[in-house]
C-alpha positions in Angstrom: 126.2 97.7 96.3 126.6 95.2 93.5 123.3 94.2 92.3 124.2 90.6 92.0 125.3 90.6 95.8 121.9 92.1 96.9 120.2 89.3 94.8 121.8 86.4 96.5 121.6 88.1 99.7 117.6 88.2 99.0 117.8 84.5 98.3 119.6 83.3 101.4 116.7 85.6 103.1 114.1 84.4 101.6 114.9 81.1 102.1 115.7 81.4 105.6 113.0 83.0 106.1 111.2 80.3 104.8 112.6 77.4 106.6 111.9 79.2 109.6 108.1 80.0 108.4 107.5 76.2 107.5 108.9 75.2 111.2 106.5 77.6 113.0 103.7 76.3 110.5 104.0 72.8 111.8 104.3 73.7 115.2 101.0 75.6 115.1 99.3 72.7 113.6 100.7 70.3 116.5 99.5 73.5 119.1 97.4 75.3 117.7 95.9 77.1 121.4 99.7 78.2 122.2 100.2 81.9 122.3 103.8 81.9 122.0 103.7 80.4 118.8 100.9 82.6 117.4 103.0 85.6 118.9 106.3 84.0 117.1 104.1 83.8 114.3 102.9 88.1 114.2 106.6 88.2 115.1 108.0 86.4 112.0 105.3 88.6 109.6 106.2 91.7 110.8 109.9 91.1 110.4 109.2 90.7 106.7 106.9 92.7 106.3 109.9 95.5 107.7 112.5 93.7 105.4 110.3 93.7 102.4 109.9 97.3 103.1 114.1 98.1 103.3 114.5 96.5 100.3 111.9 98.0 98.2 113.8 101.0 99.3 116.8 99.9 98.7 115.9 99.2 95.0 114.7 102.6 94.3 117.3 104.4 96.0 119.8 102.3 93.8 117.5 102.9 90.8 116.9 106.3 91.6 121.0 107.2 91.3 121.5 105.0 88.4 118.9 107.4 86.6 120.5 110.5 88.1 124.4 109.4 86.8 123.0 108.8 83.9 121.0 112.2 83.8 124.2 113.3 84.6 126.3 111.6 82.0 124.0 112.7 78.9 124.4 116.6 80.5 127.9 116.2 80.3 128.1 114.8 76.6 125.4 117.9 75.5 127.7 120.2 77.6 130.6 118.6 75.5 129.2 118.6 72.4 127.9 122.4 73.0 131.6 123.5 73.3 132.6 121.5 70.4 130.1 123.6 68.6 130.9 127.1 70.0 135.0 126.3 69.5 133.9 125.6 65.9 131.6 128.7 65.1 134.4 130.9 66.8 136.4 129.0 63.7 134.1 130.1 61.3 133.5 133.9 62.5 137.3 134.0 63.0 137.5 132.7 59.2 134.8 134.9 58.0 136.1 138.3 59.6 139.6 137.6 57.9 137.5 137.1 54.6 135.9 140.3 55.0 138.8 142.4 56.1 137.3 142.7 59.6 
């Protein structure tokens, strides 16, 4: 995915996710004894806690191809540049052997 559309896609998360910590904050200082709000609470941490997780995840994986296209790209060029080399010593031998009478 585009990195630009995972980075705005973080921010509307993290923001949300924000809001929505701030609210339960306030709530907990009005009620501090209710155990819903301590459970919504645990609830909202382990959420990003689990998000935080897929998207460190999600970064390597999309780090971990770009390093393996471009591993991929620099074996193609030596691959390339290794043929350019053997078409041009077959040149040379071919040049050589009609020097020498082969």
């Amino acid at each position: 995915m585009n990195p630009k559309i995972n980075t705005l896609k973080d921010l509307e998360y993290f923001a949300a996710f924000t809001y929505c910590c701030e609210i339960v904050q306030k709530w907990e200082k009005l009620k501090p004894d209710n155990e819903e709000l301590k459970e919504l609470s645990t609830s909202l941490k382990n959420v990003f806690f689990y998000v935080n997780t897929i998207q460190s995840e999600r970064n390597l994986y999309d780090k971990y191809m770009s390093d393996s296209k471009a591993d991929k790209n620099r074996a193609v060029m030596r691959a390339r540049k290794s043929e350019a080399e053997v078409d041009e010593l077959k040149a040379e031998i071919k040049r050589l052997k009609n020097i020498s009478g082969l």
